[in-house]
PDB file with SEQRES, HELIX, SHEET and CRYST1 records, atoms N, CA, C and O in Angstrom:
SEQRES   1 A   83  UNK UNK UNK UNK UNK UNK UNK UNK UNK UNK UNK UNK UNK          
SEQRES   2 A   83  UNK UNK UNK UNK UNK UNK UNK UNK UNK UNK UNK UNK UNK          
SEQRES   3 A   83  UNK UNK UNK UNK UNK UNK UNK UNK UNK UNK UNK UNK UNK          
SEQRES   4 A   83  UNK UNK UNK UNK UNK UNK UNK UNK UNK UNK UNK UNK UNK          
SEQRES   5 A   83  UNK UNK UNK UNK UNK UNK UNK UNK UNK UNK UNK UNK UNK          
SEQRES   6 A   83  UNK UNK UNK UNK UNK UNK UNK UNK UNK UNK UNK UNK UNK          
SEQRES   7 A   83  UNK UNK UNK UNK UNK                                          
HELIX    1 AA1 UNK A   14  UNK A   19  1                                   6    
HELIX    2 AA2 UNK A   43  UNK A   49  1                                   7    
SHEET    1 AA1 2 UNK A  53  UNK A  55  0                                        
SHEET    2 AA1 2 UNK A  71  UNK A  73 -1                                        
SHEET    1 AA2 2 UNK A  59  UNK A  60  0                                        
SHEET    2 AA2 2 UNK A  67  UNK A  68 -1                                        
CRYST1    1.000    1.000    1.000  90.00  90.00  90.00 P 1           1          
ATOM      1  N   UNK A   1     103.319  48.080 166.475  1.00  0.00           N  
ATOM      2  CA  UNK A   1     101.890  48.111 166.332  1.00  0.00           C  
ATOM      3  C   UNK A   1     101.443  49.493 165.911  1.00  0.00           C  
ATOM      4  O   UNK A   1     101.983  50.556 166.217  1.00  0.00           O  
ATOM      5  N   UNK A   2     100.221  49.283 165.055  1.00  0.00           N  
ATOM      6  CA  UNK A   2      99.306  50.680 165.032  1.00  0.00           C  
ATOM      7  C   UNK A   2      98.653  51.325 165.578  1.00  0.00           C  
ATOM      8  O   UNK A   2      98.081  50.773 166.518  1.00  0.00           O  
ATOM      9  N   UNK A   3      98.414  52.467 165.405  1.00  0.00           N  
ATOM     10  CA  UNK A   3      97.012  52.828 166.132  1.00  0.00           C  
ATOM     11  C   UNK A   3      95.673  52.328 165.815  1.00  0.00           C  
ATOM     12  O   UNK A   3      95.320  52.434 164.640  1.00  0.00           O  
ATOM     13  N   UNK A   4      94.981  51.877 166.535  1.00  0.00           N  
ATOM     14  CA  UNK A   4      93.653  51.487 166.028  1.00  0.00           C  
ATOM     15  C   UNK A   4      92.048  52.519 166.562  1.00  0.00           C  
ATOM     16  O   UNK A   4      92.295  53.464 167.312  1.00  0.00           O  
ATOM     17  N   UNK A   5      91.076  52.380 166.310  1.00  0.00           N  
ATOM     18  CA  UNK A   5      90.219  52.620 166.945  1.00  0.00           C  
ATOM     19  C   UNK A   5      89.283  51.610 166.977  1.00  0.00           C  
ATOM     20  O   UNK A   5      89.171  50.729 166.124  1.00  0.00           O  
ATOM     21  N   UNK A   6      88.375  51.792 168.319  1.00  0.00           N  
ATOM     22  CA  UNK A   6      87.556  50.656 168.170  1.00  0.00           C  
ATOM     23  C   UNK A   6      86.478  50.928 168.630  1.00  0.00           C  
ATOM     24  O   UNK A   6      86.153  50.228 169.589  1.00  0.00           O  
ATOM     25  N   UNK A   7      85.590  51.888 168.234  1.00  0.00           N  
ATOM     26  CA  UNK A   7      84.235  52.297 168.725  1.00  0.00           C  
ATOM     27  C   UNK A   7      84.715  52.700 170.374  1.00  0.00           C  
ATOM     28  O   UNK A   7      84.091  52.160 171.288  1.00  0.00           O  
ATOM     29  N   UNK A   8      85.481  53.357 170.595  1.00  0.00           N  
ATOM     30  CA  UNK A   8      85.295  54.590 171.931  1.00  0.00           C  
ATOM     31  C   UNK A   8      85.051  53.498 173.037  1.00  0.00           C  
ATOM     32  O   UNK A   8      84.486  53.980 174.020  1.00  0.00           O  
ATOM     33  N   UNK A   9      85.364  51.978 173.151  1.00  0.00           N  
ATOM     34  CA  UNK A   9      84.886  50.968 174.315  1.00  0.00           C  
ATOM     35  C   UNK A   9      86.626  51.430 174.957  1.00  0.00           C  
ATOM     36  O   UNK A   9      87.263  52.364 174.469  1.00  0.00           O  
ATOM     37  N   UNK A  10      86.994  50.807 175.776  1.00  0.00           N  
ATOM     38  CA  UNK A  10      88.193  50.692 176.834  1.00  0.00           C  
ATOM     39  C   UNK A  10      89.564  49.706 176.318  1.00  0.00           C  
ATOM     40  O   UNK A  10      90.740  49.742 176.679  1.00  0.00           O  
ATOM     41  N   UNK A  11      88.763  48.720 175.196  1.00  0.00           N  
ATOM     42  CA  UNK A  11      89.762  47.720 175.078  1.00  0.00           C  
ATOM     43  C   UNK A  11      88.958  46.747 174.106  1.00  0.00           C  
ATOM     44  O   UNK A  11      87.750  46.600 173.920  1.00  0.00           O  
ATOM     45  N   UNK A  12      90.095  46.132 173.551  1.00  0.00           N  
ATOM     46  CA  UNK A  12      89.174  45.370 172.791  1.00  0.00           C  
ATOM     47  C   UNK A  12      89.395  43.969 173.565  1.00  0.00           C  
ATOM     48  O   UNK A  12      90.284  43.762 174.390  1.00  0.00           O  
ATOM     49  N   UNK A  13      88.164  42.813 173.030  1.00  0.00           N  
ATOM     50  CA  UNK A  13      88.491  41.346 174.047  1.00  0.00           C  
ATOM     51  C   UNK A  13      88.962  40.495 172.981  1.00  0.00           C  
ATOM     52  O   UNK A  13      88.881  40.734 171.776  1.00  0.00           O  
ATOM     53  N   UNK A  14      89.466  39.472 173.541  1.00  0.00           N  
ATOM     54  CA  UNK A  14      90.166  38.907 172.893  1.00  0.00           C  
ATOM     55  C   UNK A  14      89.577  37.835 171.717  1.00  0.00           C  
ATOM     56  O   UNK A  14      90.212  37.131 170.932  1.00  0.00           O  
ATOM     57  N   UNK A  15      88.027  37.996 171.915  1.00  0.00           N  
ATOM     58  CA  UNK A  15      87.186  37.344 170.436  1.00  0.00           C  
ATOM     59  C   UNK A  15      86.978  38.287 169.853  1.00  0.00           C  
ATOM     60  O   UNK A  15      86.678  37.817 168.755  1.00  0.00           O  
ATOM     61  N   UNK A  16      86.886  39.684 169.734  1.00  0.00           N  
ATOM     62  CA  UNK A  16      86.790  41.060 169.249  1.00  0.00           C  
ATOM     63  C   UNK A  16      88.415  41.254 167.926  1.00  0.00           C  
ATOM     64  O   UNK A  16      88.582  41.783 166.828  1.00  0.00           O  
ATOM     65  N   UNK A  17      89.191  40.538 168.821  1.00  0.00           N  
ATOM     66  CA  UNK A  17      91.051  40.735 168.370  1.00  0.00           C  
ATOM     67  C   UNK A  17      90.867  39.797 167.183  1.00  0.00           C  
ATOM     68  O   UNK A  17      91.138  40.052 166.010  1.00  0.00           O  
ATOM     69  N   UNK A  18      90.150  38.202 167.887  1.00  0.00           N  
ATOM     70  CA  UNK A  18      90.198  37.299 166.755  1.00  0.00           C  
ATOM     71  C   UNK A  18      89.163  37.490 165.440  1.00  0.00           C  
ATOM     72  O   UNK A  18      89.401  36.961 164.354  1.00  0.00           O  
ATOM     73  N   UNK A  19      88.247  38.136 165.640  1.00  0.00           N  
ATOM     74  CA  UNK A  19      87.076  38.349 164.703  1.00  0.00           C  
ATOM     75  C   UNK A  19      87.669  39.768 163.722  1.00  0.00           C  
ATOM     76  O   UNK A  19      87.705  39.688 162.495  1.00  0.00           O  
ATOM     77  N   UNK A  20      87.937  40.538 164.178  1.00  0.00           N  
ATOM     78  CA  UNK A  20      88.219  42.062 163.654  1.00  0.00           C  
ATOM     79  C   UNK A  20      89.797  42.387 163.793  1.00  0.00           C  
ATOM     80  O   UNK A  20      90.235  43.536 163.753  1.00  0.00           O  
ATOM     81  N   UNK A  21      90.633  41.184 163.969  1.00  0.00           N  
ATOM     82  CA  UNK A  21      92.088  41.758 163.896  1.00  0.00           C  
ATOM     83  C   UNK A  21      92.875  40.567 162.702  1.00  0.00           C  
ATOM     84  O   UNK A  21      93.497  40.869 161.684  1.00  0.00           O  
ATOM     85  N   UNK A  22      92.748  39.951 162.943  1.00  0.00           N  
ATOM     86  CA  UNK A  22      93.236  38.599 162.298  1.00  0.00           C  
ATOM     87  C   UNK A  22      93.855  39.259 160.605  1.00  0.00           C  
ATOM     88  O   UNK A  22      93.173  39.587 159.635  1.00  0.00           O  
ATOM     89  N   UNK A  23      95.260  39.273 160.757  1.00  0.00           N  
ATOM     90  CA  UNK A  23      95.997  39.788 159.393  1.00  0.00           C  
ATOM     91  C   UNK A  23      95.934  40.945 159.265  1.00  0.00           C  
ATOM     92  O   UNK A  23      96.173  41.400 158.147  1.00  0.00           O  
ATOM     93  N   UNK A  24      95.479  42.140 160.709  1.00  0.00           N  
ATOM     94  CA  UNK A  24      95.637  43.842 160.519  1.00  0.00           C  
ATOM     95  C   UNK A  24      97.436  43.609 161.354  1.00  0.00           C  
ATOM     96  O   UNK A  24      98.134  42.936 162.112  1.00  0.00           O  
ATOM     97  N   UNK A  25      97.327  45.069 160.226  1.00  0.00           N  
ATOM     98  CA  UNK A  25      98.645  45.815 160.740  1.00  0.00           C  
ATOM     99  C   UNK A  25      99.329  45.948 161.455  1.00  0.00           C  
ATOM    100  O   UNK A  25     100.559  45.953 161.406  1.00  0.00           O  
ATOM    101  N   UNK A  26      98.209  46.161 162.751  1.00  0.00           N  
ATOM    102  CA  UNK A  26      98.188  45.687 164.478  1.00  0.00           C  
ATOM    103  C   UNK A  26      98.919  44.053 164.965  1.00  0.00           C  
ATOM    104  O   UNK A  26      99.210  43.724 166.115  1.00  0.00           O  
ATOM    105  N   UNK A  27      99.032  43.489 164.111  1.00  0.00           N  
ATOM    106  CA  UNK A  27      98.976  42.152 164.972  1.00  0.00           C  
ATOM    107  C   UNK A  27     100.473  41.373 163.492  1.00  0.00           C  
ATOM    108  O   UNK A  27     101.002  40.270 163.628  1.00  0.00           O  
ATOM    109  N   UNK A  28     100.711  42.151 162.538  1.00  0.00           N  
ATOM    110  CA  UNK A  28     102.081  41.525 161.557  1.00  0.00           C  
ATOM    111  C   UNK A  28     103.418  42.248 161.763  1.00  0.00           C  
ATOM    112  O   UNK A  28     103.815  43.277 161.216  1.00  0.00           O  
ATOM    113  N   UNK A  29     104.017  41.482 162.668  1.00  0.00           N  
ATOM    114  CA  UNK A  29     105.459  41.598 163.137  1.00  0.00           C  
ATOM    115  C   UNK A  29     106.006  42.094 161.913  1.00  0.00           C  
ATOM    116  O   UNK A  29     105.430  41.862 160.849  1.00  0.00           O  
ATOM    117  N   UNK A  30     107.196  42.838 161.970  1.00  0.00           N  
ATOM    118  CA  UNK A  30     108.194  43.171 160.555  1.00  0.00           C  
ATOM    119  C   UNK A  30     109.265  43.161 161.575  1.00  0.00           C  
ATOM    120  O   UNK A  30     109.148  43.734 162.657  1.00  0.00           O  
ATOM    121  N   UNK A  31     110.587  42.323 161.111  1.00  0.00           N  
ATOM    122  CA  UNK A  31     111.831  41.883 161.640  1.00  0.00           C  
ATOM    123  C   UNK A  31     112.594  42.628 160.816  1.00  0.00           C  
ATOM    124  O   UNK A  31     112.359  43.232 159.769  1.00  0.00           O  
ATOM    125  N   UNK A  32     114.206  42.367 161.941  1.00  0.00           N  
ATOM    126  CA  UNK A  32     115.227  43.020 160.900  1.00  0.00           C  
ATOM    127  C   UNK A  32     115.519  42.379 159.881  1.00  0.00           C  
ATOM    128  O   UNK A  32     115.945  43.062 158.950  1.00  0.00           O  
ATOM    129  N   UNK A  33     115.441  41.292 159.721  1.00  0.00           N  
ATOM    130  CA  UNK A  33     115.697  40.355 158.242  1.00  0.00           C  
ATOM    131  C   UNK A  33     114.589  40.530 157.052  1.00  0.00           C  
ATOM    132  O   UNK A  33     114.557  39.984 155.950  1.00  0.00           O  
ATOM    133  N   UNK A  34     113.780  41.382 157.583  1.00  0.00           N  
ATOM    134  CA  UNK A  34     112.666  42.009 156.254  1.00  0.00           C  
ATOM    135  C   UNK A  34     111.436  40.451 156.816  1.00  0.00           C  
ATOM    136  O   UNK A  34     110.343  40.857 156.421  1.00  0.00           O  
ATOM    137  N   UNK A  35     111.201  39.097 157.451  1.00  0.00           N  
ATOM    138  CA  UNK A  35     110.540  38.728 157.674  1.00  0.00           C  
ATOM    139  C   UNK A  35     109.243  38.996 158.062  1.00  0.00           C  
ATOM    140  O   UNK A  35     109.405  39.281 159.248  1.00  0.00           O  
ATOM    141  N   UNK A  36     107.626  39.125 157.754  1.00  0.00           N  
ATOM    142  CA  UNK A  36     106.930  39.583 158.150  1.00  0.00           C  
ATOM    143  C   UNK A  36     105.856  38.585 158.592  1.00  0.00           C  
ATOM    144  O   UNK A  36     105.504  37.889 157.640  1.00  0.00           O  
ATOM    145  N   UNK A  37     105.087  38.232 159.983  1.00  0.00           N  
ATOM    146  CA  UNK A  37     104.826  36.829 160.738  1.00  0.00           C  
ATOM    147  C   UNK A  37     103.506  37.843 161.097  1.00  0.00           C  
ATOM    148  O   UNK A  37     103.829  39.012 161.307  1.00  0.00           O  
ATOM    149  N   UNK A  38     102.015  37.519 161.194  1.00  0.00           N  
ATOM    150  CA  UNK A  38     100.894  37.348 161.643  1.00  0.00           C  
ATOM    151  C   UNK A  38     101.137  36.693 163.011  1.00  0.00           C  
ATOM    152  O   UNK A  38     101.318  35.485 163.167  1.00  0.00           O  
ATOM    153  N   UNK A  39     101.120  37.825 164.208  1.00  0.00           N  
ATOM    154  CA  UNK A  39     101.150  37.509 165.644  1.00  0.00           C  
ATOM    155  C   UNK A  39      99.804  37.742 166.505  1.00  0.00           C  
ATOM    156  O   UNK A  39      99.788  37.914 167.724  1.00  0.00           O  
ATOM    157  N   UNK A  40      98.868  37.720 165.800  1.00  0.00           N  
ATOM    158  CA  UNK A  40      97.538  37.772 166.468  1.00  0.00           C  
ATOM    159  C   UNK A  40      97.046  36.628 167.503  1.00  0.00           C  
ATOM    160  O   UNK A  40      96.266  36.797 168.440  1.00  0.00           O  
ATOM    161  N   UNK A  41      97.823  35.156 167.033  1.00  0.00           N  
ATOM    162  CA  UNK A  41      97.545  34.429 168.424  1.00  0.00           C  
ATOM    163  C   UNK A  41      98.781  34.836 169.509  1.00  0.00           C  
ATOM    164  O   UNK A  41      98.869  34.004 170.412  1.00  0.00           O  
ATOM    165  N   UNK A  42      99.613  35.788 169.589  1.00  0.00           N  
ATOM    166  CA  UNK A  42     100.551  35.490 170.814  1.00  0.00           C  
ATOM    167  C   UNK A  42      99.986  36.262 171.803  1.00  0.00           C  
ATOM    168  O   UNK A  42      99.327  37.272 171.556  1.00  0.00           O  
ATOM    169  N   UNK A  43     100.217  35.825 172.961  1.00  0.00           N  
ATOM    170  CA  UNK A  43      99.306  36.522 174.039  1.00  0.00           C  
ATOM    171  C   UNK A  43     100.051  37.635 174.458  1.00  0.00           C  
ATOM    172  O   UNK A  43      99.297  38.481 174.938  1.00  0.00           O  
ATOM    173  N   UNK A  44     101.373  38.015 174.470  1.00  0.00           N  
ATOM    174  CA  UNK A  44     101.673  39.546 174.470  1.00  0.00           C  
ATOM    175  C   UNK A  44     101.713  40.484 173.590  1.00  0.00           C  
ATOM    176  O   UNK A  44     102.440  41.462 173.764  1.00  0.00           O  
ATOM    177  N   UNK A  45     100.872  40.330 172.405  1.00  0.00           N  
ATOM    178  CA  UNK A  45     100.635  40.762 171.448  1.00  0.00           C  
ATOM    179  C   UNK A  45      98.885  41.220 171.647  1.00  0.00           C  
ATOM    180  O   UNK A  45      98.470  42.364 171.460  1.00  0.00           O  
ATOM    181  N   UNK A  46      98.145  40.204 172.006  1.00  0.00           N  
ATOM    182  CA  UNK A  46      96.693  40.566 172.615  1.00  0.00           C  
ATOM    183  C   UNK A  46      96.491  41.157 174.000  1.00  0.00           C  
ATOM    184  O   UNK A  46      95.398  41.625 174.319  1.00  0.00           O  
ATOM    185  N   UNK A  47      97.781  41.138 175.028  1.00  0.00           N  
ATOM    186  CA  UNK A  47      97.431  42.185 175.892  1.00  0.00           C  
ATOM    187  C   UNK A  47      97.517  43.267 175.521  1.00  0.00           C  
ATOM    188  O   UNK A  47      96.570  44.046 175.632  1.00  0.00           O  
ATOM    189  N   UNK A  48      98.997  43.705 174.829  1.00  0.00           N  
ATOM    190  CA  UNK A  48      99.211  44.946 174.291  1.00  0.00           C  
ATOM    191  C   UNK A  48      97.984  46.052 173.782  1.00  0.00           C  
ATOM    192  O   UNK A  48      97.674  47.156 174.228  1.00  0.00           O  
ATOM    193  N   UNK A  49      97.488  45.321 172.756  1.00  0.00           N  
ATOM    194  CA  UNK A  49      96.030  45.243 172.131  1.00  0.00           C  
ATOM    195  C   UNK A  49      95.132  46.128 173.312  1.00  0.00           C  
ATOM    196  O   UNK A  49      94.725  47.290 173.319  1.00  0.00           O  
ATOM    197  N   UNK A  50      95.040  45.137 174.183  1.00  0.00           N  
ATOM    198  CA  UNK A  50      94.031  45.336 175.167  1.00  0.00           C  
ATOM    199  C   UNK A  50      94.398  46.071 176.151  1.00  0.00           C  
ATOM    200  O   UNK A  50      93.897  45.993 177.273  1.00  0.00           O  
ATOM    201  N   UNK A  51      95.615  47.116 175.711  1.00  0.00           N  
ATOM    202  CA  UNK A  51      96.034  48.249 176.633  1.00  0.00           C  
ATOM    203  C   UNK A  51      97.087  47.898 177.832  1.00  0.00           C  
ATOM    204  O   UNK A  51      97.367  48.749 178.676  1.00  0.00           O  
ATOM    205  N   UNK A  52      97.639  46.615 177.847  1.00  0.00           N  
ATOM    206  CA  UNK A  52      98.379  46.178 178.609  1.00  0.00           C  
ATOM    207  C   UNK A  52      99.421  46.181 178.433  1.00  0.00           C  
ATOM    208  O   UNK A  52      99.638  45.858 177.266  1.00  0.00           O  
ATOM    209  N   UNK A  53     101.121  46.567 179.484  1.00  0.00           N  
ATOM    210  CA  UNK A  53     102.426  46.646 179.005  1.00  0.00           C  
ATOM    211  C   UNK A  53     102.219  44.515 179.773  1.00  0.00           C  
ATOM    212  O   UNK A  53     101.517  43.964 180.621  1.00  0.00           O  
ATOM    213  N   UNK A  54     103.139  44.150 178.947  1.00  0.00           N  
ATOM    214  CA  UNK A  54     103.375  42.786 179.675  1.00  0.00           C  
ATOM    215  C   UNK A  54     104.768  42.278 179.096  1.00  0.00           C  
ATOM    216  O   UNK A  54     105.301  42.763 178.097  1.00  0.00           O  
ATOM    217  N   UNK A  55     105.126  41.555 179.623  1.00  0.00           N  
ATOM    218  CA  UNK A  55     106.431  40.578 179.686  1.00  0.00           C  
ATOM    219  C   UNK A  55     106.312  39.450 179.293  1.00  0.00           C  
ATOM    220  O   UNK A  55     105.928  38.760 180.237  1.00  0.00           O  
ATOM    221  N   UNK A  56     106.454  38.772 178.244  1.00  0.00           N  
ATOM    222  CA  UNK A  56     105.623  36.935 177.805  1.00  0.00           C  
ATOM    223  C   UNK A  56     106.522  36.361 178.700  1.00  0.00           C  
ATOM    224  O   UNK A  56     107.406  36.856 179.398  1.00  0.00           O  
ATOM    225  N   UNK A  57     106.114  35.190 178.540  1.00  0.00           N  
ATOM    226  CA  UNK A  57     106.663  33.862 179.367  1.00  0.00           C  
ATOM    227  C   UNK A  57     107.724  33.687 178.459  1.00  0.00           C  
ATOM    228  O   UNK A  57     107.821  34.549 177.586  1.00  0.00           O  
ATOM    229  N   UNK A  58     108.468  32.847 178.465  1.00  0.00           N  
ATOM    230  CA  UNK A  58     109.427  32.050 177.439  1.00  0.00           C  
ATOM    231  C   UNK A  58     108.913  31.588 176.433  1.00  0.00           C  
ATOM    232  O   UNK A  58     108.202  30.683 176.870  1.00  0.00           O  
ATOM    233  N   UNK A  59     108.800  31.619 175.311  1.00  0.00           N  
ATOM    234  CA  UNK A  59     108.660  31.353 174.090  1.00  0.00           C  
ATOM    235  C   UNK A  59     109.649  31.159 172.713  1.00  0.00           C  
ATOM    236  O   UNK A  59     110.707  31.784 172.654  1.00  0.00           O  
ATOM    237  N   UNK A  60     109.239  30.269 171.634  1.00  0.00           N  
ATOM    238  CA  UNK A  60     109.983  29.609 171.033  1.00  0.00           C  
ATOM    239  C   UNK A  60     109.799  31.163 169.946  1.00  0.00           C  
ATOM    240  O   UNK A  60     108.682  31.635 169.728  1.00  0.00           O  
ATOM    241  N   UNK A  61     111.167  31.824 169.332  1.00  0.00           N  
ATOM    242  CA  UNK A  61     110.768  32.388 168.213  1.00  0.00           C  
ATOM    243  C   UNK A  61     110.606  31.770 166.863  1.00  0.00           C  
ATOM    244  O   UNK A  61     111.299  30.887 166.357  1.00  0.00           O  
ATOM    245  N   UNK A  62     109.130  32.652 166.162  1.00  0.00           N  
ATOM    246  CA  UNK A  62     109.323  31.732 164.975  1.00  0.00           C  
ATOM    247  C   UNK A  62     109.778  32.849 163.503  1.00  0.00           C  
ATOM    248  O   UNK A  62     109.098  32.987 162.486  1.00  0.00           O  
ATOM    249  N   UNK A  63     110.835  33.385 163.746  1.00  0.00           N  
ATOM    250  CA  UNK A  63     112.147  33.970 162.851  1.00  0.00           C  
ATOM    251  C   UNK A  63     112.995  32.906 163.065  1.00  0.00           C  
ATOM    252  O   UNK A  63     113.132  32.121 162.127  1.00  0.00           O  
ATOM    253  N   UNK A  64     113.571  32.712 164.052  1.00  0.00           N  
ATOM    254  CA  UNK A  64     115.298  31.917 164.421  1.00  0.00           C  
ATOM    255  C   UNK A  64     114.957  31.239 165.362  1.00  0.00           C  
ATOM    256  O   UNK A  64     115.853  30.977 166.164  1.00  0.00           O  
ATOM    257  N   UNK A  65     113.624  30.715 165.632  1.00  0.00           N  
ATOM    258  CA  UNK A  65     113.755  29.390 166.448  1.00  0.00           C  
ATOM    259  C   UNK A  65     114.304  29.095 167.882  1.00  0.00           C  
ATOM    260  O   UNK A  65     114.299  28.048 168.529  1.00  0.00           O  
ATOM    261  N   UNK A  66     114.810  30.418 168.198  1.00  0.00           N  
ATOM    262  CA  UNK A  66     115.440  30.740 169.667  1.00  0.00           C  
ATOM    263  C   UNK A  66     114.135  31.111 170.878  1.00  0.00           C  
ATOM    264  O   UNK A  66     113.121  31.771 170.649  1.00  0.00           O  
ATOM    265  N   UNK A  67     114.572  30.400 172.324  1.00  0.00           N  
ATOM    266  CA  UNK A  67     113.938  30.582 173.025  1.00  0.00           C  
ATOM    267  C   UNK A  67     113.668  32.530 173.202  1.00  0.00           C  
ATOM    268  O   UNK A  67     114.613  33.319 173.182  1.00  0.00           O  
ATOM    269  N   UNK A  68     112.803  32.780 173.297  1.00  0.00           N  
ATOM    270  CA  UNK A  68     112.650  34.600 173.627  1.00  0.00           C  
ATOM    271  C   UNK A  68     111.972  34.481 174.898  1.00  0.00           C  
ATOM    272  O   UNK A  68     111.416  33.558 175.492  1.00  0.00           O  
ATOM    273  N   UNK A  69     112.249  36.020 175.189  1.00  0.00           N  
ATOM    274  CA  UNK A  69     110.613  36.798 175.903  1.00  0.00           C  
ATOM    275  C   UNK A  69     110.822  38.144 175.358  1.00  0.00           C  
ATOM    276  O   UNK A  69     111.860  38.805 175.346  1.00  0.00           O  
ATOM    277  N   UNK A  70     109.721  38.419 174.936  1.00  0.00           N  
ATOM    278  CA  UNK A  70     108.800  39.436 174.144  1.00  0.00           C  
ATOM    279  C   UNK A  70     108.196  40.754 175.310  1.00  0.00           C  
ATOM    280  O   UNK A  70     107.889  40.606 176.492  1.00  0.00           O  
ATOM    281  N   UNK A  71     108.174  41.986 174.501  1.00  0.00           N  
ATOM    282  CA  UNK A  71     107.555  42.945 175.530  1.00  0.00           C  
ATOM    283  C   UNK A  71     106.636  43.294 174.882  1.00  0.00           C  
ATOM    284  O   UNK A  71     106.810  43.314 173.664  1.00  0.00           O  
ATOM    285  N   UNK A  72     105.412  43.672 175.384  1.00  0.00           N  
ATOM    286  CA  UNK A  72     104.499  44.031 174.425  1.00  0.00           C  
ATOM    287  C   UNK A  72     103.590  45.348 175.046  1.00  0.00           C  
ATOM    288  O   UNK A  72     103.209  45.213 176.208  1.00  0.00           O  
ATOM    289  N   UNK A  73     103.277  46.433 174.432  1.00  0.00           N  
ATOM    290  CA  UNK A  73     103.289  47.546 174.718  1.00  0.00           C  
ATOM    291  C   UNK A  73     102.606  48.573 174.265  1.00  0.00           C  
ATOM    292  O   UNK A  73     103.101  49.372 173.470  1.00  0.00           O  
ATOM    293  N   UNK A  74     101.075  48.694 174.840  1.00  0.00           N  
ATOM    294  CA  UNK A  74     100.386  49.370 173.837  1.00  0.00           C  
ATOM    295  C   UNK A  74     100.606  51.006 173.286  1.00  0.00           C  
ATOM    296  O   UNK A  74     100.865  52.013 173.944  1.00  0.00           O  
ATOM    297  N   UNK A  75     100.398  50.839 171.847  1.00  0.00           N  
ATOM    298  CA  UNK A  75     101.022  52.386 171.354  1.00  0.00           C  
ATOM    299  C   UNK A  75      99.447  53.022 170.598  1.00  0.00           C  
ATOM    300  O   UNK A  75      98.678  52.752 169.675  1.00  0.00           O  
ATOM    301  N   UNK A  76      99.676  54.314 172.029  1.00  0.00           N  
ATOM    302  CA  UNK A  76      97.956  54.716 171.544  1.00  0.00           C  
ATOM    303  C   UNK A  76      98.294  55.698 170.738  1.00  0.00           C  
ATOM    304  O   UNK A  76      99.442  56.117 170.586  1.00  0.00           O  
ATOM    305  N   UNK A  77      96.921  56.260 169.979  1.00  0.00           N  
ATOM    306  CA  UNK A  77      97.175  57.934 169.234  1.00  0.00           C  
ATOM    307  C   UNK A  77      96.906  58.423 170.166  1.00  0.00           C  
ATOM    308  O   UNK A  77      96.446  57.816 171.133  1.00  0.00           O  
ATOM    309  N   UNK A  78      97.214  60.190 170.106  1.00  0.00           N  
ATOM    310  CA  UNK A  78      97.048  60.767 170.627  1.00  0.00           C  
ATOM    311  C   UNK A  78      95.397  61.717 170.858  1.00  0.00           C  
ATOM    312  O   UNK A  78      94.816  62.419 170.031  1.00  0.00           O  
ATOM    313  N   UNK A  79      95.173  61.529 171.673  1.00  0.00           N  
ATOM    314  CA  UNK A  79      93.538  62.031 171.934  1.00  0.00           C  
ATOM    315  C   UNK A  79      92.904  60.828 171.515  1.00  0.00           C  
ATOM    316  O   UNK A  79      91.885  61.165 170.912  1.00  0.00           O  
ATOM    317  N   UNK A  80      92.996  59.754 171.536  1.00  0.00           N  
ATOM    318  CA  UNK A  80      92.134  58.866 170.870  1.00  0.00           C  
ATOM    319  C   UNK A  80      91.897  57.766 172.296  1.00  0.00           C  
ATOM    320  O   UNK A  80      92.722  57.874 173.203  1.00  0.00           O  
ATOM    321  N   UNK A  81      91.195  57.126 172.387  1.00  0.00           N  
ATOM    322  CA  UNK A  81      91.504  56.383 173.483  1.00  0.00           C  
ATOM    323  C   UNK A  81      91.716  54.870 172.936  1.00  0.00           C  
ATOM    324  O   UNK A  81      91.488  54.066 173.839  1.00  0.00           O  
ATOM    325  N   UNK A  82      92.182  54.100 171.408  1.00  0.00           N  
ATOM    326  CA  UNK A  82      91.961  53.097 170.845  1.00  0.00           C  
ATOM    327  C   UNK A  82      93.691  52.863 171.158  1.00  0.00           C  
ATOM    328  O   UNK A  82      94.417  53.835 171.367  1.00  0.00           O  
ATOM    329  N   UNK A  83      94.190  51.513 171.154  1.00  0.00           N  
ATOM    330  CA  UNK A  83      95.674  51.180 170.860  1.00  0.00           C  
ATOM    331  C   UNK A  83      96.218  50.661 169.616  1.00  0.00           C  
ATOM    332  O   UNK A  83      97.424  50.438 169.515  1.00  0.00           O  
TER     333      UNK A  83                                                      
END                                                                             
């Protein structure tokens, strides 16, 4: 993920993610197979977002179709308070 900013609030919500994130930088996976996947609906992808480290549940990957769990992990700038 990128850094984002988002008007100096704490976090963004998760109709904020869907309205103003949908196909950013922030939210398109890049794999080792060069694959690149729009993850803006996965929900450890929108905690991250929202400043949260989290652990997903079990989930189906959609690269290789294998059951996962995902870490998701917000990466802030520095002096900035946006993720």
């Amino acid at each position: 993920m990128f850094p984002l900013s988002h008007g100096g609030t704490t976090g963004w919500t998760r109709n904020q993610m869907n309205d103003n994130l949908q196909s950013s930088a922030a939210t398109i996976g890049k794999f080792t197979d060069g694959t690149r996947l729009d993850l803006c609906d996965r929900t450890y992808i929108q905690k991250a977002l929202e400043g949260d480290f989290n652990i997903s549940e079990v989930i189906t990957s959609r690269v290789t179709g294998e059951k996962v769990k995902m870490i998701g992990y917000p990466i802030r700038s520095e002096g900035k308070g946006g993720v």
